[in-house]
One Martini backbone bead per residue (centre of mass of N, CA, C, O) as a GRO file, in nm:
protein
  475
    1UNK     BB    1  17.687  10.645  14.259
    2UNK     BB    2  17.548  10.559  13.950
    3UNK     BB    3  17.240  10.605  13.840
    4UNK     BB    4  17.080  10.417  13.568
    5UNK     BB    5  16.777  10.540  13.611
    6UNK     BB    6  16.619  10.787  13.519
    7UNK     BB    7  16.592  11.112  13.536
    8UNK     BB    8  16.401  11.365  13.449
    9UNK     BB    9  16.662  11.523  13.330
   10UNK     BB   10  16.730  11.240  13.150
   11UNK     BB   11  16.482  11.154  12.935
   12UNK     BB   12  16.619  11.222  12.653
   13UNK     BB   13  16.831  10.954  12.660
   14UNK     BB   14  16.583  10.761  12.677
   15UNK     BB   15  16.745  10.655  12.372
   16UNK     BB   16  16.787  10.591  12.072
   17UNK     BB   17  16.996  10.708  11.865
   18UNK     BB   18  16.840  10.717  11.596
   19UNK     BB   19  16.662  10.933  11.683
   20UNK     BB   20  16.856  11.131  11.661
   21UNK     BB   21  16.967  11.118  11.358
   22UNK     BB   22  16.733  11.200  11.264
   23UNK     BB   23  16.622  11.452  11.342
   24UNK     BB   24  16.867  11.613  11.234
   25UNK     BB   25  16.763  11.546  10.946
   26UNK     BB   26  16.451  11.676  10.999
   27UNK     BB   27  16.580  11.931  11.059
   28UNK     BB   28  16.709  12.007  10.757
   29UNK     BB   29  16.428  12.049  10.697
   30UNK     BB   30  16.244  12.329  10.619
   31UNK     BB   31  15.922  12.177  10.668
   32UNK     BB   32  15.950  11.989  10.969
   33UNK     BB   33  15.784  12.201  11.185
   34UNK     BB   34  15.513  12.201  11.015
   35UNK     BB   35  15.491  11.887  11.006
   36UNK     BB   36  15.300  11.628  11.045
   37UNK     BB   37  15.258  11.376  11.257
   38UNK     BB   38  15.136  11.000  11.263
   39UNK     BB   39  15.187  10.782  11.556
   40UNK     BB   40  15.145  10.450  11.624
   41UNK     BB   41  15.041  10.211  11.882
   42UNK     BB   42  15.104   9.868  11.832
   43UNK     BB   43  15.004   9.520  11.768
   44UNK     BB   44  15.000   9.245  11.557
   45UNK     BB   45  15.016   8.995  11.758
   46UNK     BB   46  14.916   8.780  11.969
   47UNK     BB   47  15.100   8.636  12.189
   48UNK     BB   48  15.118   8.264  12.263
   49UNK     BB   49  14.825   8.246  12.509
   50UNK     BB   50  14.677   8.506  12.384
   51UNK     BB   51  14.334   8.685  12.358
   52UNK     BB   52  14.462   8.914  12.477
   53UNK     BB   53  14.518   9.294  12.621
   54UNK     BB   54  14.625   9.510  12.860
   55UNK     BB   55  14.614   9.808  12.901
   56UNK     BB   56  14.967   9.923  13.036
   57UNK     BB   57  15.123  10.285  13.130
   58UNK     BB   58  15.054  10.553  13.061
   59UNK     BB   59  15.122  10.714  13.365
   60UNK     BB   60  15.432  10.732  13.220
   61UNK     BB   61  15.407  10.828  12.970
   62UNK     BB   62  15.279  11.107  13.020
   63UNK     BB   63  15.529  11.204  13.209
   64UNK     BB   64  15.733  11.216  12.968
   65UNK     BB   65  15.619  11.388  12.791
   66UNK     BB   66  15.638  11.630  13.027
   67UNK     BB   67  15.934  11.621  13.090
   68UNK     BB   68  16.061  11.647  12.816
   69UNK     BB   69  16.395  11.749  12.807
   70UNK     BB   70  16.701  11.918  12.748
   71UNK     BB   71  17.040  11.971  12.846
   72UNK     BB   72  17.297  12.108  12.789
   73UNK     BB   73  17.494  11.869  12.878
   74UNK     BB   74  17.362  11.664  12.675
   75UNK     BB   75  17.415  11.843  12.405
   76UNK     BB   76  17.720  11.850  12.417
   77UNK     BB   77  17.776  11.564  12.410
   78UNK     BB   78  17.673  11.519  12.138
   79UNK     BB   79  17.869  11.720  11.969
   80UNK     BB   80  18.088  11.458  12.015
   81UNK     BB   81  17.952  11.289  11.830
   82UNK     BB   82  18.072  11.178  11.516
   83UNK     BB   83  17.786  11.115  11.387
   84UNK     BB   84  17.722  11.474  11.402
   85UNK     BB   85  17.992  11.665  11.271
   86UNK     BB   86  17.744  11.714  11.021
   87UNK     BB   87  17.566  11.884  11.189
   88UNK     BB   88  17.349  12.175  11.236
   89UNK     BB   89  17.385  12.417  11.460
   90UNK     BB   90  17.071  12.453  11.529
   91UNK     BB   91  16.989  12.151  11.641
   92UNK     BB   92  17.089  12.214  11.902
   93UNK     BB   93  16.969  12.471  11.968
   94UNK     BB   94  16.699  12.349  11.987
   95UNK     BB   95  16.699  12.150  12.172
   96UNK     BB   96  16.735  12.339  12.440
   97UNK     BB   97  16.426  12.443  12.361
   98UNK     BB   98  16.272  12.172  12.427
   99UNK     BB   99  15.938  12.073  12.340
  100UNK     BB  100  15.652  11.952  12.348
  101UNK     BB  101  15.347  11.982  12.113
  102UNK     BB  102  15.155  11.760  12.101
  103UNK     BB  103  14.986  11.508  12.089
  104UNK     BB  104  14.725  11.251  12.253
  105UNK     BB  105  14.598  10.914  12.231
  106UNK     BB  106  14.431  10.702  12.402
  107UNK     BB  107  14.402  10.421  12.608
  108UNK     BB  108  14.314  10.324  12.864
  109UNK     BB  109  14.353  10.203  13.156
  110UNK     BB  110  14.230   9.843  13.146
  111UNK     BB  111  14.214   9.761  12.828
  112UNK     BB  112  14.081   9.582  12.624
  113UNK     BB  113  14.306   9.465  12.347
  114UNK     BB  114  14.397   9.391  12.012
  115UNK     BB  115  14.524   9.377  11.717
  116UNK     BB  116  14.579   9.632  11.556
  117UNK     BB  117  14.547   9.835  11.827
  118UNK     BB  118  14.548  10.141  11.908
  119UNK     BB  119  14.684  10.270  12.241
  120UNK     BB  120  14.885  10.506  12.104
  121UNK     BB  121  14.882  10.866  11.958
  122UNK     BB  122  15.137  11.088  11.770
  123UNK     BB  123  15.075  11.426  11.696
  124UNK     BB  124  15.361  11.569  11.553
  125UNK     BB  125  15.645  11.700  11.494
  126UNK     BB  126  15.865  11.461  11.356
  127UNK     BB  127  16.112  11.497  11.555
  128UNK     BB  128  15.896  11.436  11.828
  129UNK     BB  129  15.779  11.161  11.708
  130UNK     BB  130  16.040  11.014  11.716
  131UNK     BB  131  16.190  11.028  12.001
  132UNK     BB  132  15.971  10.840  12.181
  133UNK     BB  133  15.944  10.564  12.077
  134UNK     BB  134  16.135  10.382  12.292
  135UNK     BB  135  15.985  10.449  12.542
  136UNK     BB  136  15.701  10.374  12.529
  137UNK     BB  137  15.764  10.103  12.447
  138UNK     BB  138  15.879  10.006  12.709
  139UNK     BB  139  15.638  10.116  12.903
  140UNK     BB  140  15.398   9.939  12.735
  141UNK     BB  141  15.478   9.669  12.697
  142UNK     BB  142  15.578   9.586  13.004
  143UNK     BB  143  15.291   9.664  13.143
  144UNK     BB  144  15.101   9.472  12.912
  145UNK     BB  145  15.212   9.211  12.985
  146UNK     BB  146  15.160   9.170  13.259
  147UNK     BB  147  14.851   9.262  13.247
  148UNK     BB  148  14.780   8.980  13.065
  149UNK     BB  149  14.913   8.767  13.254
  150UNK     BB  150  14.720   8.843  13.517
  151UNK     BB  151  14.434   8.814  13.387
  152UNK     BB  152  14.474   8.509  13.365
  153UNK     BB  153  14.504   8.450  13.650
  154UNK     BB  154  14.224   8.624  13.725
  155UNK     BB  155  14.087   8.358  13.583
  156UNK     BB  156  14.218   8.107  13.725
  157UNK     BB  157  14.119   8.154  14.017
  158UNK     BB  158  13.798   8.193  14.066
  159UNK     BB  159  13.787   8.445  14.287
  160UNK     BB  160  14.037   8.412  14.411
  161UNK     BB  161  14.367   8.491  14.603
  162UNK     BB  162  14.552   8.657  14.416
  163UNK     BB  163  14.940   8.720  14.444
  164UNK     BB  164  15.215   8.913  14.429
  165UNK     BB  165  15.547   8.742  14.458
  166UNK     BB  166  15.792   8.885  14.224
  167UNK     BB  167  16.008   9.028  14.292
  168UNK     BB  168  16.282   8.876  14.338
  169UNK     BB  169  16.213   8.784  13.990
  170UNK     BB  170  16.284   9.027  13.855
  171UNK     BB  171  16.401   9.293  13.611
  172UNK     BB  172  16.446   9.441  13.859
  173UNK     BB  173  16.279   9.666  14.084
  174UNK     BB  174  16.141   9.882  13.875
  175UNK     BB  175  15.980   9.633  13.761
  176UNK     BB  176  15.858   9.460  14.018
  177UNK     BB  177  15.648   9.735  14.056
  178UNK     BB  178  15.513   9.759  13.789
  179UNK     BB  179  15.423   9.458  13.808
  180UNK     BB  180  15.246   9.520  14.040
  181UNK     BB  181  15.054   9.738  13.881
  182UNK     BB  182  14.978   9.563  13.657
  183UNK     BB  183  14.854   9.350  13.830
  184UNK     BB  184  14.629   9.513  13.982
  185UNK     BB  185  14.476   9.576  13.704
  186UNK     BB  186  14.394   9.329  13.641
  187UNK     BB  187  14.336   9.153  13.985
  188UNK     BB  188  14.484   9.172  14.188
  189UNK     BB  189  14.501   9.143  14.575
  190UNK     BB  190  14.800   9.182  14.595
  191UNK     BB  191  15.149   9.211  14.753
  192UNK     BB  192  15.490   9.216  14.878
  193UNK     BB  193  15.560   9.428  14.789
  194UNK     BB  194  15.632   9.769  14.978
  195UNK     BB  195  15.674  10.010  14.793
  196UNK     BB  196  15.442   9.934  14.578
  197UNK     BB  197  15.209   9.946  14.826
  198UNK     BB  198  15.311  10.252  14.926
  199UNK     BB  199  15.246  10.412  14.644
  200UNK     BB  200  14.982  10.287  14.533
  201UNK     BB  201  14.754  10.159  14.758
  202UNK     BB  202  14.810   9.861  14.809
  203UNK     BB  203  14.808   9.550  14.932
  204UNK     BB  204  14.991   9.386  15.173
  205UNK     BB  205  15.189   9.048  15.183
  206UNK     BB  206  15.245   8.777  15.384
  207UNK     BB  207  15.492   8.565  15.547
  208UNK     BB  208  15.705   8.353  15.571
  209UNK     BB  209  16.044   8.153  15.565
  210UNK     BB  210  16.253   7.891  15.587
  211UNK     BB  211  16.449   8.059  15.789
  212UNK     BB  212  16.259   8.132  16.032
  213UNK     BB  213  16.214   7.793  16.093
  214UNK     BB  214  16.556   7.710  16.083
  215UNK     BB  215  16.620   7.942  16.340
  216UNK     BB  216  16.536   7.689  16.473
  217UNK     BB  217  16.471   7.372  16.608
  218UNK     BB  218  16.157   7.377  16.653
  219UNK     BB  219  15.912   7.404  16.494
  220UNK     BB  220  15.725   7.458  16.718
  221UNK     BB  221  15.852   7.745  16.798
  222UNK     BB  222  15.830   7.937  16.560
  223UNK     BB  223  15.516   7.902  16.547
  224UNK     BB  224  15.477   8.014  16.787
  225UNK     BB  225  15.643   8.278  16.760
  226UNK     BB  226  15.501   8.384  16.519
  227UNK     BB  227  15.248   8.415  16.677
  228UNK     BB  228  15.315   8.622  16.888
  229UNK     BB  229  15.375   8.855  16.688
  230UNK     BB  230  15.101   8.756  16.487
  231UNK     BB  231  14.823   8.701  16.561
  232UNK     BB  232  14.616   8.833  16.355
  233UNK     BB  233  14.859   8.690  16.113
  234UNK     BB  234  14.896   8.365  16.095
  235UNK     BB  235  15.086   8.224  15.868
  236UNK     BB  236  15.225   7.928  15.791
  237UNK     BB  237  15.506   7.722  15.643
  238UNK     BB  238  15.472   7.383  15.614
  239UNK     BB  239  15.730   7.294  15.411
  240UNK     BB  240  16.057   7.248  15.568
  241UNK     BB  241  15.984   6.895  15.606
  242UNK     BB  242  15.716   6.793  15.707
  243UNK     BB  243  15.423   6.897  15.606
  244UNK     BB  244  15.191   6.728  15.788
  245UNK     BB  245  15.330   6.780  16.038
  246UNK     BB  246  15.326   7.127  15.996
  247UNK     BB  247  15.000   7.108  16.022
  248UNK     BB  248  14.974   6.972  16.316
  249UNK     BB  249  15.116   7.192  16.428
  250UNK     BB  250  14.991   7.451  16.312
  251UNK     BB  251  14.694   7.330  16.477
  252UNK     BB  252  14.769   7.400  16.769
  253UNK     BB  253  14.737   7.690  16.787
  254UNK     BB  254  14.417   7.737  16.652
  255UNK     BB  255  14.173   7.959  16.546
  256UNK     BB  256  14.409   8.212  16.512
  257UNK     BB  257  14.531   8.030  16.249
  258UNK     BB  258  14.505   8.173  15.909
  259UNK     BB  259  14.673   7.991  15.806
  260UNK     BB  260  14.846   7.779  15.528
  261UNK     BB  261  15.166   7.699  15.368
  262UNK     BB  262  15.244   7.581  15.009
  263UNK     BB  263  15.583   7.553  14.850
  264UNK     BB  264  15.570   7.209  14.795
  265UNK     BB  265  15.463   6.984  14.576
  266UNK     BB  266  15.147   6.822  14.572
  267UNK     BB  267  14.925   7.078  14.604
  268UNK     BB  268  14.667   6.844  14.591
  269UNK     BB  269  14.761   6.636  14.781
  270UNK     BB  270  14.795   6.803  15.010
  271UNK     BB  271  14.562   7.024  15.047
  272UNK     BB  272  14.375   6.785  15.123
  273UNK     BB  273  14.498   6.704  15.384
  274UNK     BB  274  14.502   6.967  15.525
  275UNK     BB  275  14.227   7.006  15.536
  276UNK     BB  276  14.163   6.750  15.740
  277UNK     BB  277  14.319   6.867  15.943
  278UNK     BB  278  14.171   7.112  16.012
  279UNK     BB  279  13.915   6.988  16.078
  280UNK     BB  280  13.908   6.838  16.264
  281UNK     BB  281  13.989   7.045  16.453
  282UNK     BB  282  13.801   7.320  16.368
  283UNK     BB  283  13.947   7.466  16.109
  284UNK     BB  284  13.742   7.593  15.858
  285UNK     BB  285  13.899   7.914  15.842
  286UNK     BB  286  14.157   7.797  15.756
  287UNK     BB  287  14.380   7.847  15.525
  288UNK     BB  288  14.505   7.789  15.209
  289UNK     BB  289  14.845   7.845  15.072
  290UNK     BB  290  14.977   7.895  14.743
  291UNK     BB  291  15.305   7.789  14.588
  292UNK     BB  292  15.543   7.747  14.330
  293UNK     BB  293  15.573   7.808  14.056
  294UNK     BB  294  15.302   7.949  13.951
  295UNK     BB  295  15.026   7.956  13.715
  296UNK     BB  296  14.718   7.956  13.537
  297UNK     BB  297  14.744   7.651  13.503
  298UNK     BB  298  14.807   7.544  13.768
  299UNK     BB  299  14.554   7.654  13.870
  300UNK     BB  300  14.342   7.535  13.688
  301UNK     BB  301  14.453   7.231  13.749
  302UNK     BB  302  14.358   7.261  14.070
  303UNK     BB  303  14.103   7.290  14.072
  304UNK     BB  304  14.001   7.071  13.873
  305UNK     BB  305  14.075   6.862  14.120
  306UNK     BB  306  13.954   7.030  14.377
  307UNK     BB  307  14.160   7.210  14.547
  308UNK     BB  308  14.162   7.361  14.853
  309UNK     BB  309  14.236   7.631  14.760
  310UNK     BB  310  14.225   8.021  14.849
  311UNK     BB  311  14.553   8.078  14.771
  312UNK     BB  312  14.784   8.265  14.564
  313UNK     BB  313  15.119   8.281  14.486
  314UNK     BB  314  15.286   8.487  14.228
  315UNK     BB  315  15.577   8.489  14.054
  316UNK     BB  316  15.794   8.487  13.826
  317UNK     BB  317  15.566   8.392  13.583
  318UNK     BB  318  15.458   8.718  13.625
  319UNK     BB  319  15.724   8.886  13.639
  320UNK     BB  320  15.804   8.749  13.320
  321UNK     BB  321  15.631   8.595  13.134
  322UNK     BB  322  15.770   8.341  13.078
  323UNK     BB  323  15.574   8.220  12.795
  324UNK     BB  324  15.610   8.569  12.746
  325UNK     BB  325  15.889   8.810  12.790
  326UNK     BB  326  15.745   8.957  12.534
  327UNK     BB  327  15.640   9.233  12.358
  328UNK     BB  328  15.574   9.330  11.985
  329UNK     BB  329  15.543   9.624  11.993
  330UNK     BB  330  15.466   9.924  11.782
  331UNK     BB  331  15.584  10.241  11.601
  332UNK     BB  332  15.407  10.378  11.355
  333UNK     BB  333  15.396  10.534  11.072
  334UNK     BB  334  15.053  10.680  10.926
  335UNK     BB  335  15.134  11.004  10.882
  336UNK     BB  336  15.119  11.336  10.700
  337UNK     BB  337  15.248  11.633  10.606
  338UNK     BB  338  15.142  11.904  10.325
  339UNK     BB  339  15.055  12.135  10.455
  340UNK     BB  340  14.711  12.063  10.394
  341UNK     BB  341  14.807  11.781  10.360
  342UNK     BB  342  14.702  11.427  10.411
  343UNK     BB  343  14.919  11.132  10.427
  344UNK     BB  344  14.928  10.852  10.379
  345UNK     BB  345  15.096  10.555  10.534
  346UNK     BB  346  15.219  10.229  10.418
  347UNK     BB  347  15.375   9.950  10.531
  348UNK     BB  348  15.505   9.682  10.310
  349UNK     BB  349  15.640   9.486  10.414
  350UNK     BB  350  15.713   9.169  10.465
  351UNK     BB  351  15.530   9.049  10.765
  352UNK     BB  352  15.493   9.433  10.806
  353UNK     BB  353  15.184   9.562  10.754
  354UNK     BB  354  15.052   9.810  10.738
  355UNK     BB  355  14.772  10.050  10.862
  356UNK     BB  356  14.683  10.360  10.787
  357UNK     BB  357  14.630  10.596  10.928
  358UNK     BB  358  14.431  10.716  11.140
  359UNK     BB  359  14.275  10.583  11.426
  360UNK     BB  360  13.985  10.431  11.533
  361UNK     BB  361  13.814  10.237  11.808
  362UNK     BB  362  13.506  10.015  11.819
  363UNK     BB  363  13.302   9.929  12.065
  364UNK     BB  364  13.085   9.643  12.018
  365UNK     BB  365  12.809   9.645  12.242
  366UNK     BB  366  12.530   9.476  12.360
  367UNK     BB  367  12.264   9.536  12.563
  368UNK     BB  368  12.450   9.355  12.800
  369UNK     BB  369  12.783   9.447  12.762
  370UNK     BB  370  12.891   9.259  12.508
  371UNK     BB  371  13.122   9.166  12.323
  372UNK     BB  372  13.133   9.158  11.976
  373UNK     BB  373  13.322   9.424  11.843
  374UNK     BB  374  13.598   9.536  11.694
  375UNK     BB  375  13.649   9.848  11.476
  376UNK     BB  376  13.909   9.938  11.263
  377UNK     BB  377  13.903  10.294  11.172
  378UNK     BB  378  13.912  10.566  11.081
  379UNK     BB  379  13.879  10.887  11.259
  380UNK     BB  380  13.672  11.040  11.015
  381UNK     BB  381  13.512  10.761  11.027
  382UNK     BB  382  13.215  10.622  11.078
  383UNK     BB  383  13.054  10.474  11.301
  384UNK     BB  384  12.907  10.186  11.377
  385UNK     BB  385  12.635  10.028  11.434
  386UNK     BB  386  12.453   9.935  11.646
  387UNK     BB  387  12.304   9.747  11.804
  388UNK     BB  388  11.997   9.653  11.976
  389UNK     BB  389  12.076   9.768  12.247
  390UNK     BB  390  12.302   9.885  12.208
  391UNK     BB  391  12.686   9.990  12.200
  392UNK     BB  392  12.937  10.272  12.071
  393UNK     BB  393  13.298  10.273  12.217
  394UNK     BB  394  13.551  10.459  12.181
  395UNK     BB  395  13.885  10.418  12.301
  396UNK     BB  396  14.026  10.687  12.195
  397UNK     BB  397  14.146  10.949  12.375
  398UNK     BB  398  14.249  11.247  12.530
  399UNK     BB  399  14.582  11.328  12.676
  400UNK     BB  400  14.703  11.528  12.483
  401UNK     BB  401  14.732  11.891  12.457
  402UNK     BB  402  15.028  12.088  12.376
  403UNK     BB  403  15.221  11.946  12.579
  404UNK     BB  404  14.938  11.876  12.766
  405UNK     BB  405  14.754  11.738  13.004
  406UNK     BB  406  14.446  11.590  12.983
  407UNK     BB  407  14.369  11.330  13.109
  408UNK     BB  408  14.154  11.175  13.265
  409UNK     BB  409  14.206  11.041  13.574
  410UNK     BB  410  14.038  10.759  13.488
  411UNK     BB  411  14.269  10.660  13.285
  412UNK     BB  412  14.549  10.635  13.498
  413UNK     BB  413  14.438  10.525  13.745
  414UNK     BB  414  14.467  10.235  13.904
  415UNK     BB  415  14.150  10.187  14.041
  416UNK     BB  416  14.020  10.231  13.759
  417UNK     BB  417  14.169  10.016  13.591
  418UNK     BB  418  14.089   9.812  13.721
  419UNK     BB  419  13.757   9.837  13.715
  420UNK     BB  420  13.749   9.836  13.415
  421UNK     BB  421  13.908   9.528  13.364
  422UNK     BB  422  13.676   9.390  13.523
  423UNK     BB  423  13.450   9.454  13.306
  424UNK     BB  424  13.564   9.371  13.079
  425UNK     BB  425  13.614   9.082  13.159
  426UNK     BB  426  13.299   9.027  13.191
  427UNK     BB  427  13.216   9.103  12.868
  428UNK     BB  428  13.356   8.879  12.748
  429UNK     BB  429  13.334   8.609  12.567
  430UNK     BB  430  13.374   8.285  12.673
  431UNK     BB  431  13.615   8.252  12.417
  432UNK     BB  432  13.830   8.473  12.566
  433UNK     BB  433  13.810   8.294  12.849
  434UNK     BB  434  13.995   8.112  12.814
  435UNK     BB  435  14.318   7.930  12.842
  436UNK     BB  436  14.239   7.747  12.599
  437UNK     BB  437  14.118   7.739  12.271
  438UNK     BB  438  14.048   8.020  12.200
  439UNK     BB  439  13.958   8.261  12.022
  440UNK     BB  440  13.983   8.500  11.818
  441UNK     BB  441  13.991   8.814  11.707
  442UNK     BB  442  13.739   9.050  11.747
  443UNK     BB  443  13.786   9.188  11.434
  444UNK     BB  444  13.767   9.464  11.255
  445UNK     BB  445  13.821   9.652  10.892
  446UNK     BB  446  13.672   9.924  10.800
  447UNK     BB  447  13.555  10.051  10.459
  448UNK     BB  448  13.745  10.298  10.493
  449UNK     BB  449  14.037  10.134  10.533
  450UNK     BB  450  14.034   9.943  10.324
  451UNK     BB  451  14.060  10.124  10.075
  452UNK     BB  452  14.281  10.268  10.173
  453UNK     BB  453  14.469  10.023  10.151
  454UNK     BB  454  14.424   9.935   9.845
  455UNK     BB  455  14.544  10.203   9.750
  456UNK     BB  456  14.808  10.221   9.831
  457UNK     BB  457  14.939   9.942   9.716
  458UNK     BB  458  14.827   9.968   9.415
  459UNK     BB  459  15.061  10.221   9.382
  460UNK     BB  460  15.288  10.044   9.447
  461UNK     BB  461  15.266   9.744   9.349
  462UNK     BB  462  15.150   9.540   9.569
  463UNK     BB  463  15.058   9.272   9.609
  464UNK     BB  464  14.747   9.140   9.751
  465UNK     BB  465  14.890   8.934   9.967
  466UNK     BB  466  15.021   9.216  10.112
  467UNK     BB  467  14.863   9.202  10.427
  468UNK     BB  468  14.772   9.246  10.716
  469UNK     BB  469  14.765   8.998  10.912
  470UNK     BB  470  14.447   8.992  11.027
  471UNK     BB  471  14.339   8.984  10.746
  472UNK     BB  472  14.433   8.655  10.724
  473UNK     BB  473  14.352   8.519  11.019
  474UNK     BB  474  14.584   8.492  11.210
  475UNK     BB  475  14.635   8.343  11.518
   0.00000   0.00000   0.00000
């Protein structure tokens, strides 16, 4: 049976046909190698219910870009589509011989990104530096898309245990997996998926399904059955029939109890209902577990109405991003050189203008490490000045030089990753952590920048109206 995702042989074909016929056209020029270019990794804007995004996938990128060659049988196989027919027989020959030389700085994993902050920049020679592009994107989109999903979930639980339980619903197991990487990074609590909580070394989660209940006669039965075989974590599901029959059954176990999962029906109406059987009872460390296409939303309307539930378990809507299931980061060229000259270069395109050349983010916190604001600035200008008692921090740091990973461990570390994510969302001011009714992004484009911007619109002739995004301040 053919497995469809790359092996790491394989990982030079994990790209757009059209990366590899510009390659060869860039191979044709004979200045191609010598000449350097410099492409950044950023969102535009970002999707509709989104004040932040958490930057999420570099270990996987800096992996691929580690193990990229071309195998013989690749390169053979190119050299049969026809078209490359009129391509240079040199092109193939470097394939084989092929290495990234160049270099990556990135934003570390866990860090909340606004509009146009390059995640991550890649300089290196033009064809080496185009090859990249569709992997990178598909894999910090991805995984950026759902850790600022989680940040959102773990924002509106209020401090509650909030679990990814979405393996089921993903777009294929290793998206699931990935899901799960990215939302734990986010400060989700664990997951259900098995593999990824033994690969990453986060909890793993779980209750029983109503085939468990189903496969008794009497419910009273299952539940006997199941506290029988797991007295130390006893969670049961009890909205299988009469969900209120099903807690004062359920709550028949006794102290041992660990908890009753509620997965249909009115979730904030139901849990005040078994919260009162159960302390009745005398239970009332025996927790409430809610699921059941549950979001942030619906998370913040249950609390927001009082509902005593302690844990939810967020599945589909979560590794899916339902409500914005894709996110539209884009990979552009921002530099060239020609000798030893650095060419700024700028996409003027009608609502699509990027910032030209290489750039670096700063972001600026008060006294009290929070944020005031990013300034998105040239890479060789001057940093922003700090507040009193505050101070100033660029964002993106070198994680490859000369085609090896240099990144601090604590870079790319998925626990390192979580607690960076956590200290920053509690740095946000207040309006940025609404779920909805949000702030602006709080971003700024440098006096530095911005000269360079307008200088370089008015040599193409391009109205002064046609400006990146952010420029406009739109929302």
């Amino acid at each position: 049976m053919e497995h469809l995702l790359p092996r790491p042989d394989e990982l030079a074909f994990a790209t757009d046909l059209y990366q590899l016929t510009m390659m060869a056209a860039y191979r044709a020029r004979p200045e191609s190698e010598r000449a350097t270019s410099t492409f950044e990794l950023f969102v535009r804007r970002l999707p509709e219910g989104r004040a932040f995004l958490v930057a999420a996938g570099l270990e996987q990128a800096l992996a691929y870009l580690s193990e990229l060659r071309f195998t013989g049988a690749q390169v053979d196989w190119l050299r049969t589509l026809p078209v490359f027919a009129h391509a240079h027989p040199e092109f193939f020959e470097w394939l084989r011989d092929f290495e990234l030389t160049g270099s990556v700085d990135a934003v570390p994993e866990g860090t909340i990104v606004f509009p146009n902050e390059p995640l991550l920049r890649v300089r290196a020679p033009l064809a080496q530096a185009q090859l990249v592009e569709t992997y990178l994107l598909a894999t910090l989109n991805a995984q950026t898309l759902i850790a600022s999903k989680a940040a959102r979930v773990r924002l509106a639980a209020q401090g509650r245990t909030a679990i990814d339980f979405g393996a089921r619903r993903a777009h294929g197991f290793g998206a699931a997996t990935l899901a799960t990487r990215a939302s734990w990074i986010a400060g989700l609590d664990g997951t259900s998926n098995v593999l990824a909580a033994q690969k990453l070394g986060v909890p793993v989660l779980g209750t029983a399904a109503h085939a468990f209940i189903m496969s008794y006669e009497d419910e009273r039965d299952a539940f006997a059955a199941y506290h029988r075989h797991y007295p130390d974590h006893c969670v049961l599901l009890i909205d299988t029939y009469d969900t209120l029959e099903g807690c004062r059954r359920a709550a028949a176990i006794g102290p041992s109890l660990k908890g009753v999962r509620l997965d249909s029906g009115d979730l904030g109406e139901l849990s005040r209902a078994c919260r009162a059987i159960l302390d009745e009872r005398g239970l009332t460390k025996t927790r409430i577990v809610a699921s059941g296409d549950l979001n942030e939303l619906k998370i913040a309307a249950l609390l927001a109405e009082g509902a005593p539930i302690d844990s939810f378990g967020v599945g589909t809507e979560l590794v899916t991003s339902r409500d914005q299931p894709a996110l539209g980061g884009v990979y552009k060229l921002v530099e060239r050189t020609e000798g030893d000259r650095r060419i700024p270069v700028m996409k003027l395109s009608e609502g699509k203008v990027t910032w030209p050349s290489a750039k670096q983010v700063h972001r600026v916190l008060d006294a009290d490490g929070r944020l005031v604001r990013d300034v998105i600035e040239l890479a060789d200008a001057p940093a922003p000045q700090p507040p009193p008692g505050g101070r100033v921090e660029p964002l993106l740091q070198e994680v490859m030089r000369d085609g090896r990973v240099t990144a601090p461990a604590d870079a790319t570390d998925v626990h390192a990753a979580r607690a960076r994510c956590a200290a920053q969302l509690a740095s946000l001011p207040e309006g940025l952590t609404r779920l909805e009714g949000y702030d602006p992004p709080p971003t700024e484009i440098g006096p530095a920048l911005q000269t360079l911007a307008d200088e370089l619109r008015a040599a193409r002739g391009v109205p002064d109206d046609r400006r990146p995004i952010d420029e406009r301040k739109e929302p």
